[in-house]
C-alpha positions in Angstrom: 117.2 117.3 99.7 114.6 115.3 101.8 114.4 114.0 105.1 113.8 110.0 104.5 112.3 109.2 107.8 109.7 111.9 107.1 109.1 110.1 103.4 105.8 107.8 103.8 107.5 106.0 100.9 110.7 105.4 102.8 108.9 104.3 106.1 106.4 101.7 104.2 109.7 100.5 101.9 111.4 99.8 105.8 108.4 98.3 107.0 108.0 96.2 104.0 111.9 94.9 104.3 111.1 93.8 107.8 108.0 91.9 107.2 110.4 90.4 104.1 112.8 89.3 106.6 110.6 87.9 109.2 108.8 85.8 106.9 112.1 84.1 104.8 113.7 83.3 108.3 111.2 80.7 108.2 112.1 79.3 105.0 113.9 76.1 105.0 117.8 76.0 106.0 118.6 75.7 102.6 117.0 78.7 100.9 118.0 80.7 104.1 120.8 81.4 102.0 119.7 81.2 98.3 115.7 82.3 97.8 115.3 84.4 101.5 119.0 86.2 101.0 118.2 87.5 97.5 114.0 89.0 99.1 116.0 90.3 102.3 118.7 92.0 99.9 116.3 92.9 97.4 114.0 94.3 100.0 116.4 96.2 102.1 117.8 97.9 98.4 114.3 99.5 98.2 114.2 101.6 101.1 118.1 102.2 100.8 118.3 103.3 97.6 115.5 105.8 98.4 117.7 107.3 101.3 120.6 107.5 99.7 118.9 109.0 97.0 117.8 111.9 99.6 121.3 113.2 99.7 122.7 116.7 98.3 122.4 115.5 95.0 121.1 116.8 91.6 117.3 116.0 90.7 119.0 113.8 88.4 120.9 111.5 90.6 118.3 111.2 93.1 115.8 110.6 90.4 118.3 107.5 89.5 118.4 106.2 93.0 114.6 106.3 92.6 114.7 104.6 89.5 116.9 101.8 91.3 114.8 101.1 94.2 112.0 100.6 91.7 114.0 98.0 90.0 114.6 96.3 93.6 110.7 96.8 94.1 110.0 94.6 90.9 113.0 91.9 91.6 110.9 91.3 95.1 108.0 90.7 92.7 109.7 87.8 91.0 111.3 86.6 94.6 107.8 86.6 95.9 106.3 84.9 93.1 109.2 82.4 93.5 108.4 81.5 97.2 104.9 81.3 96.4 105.5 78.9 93.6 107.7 76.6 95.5 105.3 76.8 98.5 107.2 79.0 101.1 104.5 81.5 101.3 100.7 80.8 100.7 98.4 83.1 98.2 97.2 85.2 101.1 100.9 86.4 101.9 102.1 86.7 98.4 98.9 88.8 97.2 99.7 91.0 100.3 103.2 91.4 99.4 102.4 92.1 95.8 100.3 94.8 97.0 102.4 96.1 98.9 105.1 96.2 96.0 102.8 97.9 93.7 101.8 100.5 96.6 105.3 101.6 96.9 105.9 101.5 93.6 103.2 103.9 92.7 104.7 106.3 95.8 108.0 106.0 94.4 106.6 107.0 90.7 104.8 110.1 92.7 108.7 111.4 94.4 109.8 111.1 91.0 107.3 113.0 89.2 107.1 115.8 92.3 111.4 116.1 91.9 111.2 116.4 88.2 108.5 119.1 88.7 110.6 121.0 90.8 113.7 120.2 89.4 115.5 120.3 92.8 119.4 121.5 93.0 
């Protein structure tokens, strides 16, 4: 249906997950595997879910896989407001991860609107 690497969504979602990971390595040794598993994992399910989703599938099932990796993209939301909260990251960070969030979010929103248009087979 769609190459993924050529999907600005997909690439920003890969980035995103690797800035994720990065950052929650440094969390301490005790939410390594509580907090920072559940951002990398929640991270990494955005941009998967969107390649998956660019299978030979129906508009319909990729639209779902869209429709999953924007419930992984608000989960991070709560993760990052977590770390913040509990003083992992500082406002700078989470703000720039919030934005990031709603940025793909609104990119994912736009492949769903554009395979719904075109109601791809």
């Amino acid at each position: 249906m769609f190459d993924p690497d050529k999907l600005e969504v997909y690439q920003r979602a890969f980035v995103f997950a690797g800035e994720i990971k990065k950052v929650t390595l440094g969390f301490p040794k005790f939410e390594m595997y509580e907090l920072g598993s559940q951002m990398r994992r929640a991270s990494d399910s955005i941009g998967a879910n969107i390649r998956e989703g660019c299978g030979n599938r129906t508009s319909k099932d990729y639209i779902s896989f869209l429709y999953n990796a924007l419930g992984s993209a608000k989960e991070m939301g709560h993760h990052i407001n977590s770390a913040f909260r509990d003083g992992y990251i500082d406002e700078v960070l989470r703000d720039k991860f919030l934005g990031e969030i709603v940025e793909i979010s609104k990119m994912i929103y736009g492949v769903v609107g554009y395979v719904k248009k075109k109601d791809l087979k």
